[in-house]
matplotlib code that plots the C-alpha trace (Angstrom):
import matplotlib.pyplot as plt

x = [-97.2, -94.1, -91.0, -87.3, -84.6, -81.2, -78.9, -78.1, -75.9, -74.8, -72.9, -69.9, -68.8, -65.3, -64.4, -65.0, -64.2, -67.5, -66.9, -69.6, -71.1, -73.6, -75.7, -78.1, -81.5, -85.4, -87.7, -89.5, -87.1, -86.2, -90.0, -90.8, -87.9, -87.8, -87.5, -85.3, -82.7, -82.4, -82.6, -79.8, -76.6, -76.2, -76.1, -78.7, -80.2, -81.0, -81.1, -84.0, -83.4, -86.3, -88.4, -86.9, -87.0, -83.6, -82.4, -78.8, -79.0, -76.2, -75.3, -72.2, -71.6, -68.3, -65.4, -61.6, -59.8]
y = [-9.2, -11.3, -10.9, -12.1, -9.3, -10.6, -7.6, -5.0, -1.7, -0.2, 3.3, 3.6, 7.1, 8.0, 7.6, 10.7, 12.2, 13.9, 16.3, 15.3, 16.9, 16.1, 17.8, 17.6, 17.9, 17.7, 15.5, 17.5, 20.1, 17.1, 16.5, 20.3, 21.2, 17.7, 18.7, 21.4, 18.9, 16.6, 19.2, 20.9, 18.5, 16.0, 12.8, 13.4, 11.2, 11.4, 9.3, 9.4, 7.7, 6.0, 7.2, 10.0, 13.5, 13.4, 12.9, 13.8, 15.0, 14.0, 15.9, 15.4, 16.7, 15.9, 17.4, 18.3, 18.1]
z = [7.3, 8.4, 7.2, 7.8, 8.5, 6.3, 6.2, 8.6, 8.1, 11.5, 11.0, 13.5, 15.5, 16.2, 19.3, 21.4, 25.0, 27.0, 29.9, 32.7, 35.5, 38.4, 40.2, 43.2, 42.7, 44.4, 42.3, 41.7, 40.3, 38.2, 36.5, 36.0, 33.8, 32.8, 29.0, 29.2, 31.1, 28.2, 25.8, 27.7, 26.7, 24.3, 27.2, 29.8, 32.5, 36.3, 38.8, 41.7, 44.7, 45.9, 49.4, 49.3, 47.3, 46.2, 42.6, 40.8, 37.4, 34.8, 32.0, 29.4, 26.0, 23.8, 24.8, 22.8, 26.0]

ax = plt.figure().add_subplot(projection="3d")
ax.plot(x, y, z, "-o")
ax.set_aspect("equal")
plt.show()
């Protein structure tokens, strides 16, 4: 089937404010509780930092401050 996409509908957010935090982390740590990081707050990534076993997880969820 091809088709032609004429109309999109994009539903905005509010602005909002997130309270972050960063932590140090091994690996793998990062790749055994892999799903219960994400799961954990509502913004989740990590960064690994290649040759090396060192990774820092970040995690943010809204915040009223």
């Amino acid at each position: 089937a091809l088709g032609i996409i004429t109309r999109v509908t994009v539903q905005c957010e509010n602005a909002f404010l997130l309270e972050a935090n960063q932590t140090p982390a091994k690996l793998n740590y990062v790749l055994d509780n892999f799903d219960a990081i994400v799961h954990s707050a509502e913004h989740a990534k990590f960064w690994w930092f290649p040759h090396t076993d060192d990774c820092i997880i970040w995690k943010a969820n809204r915040s009223n401050k």
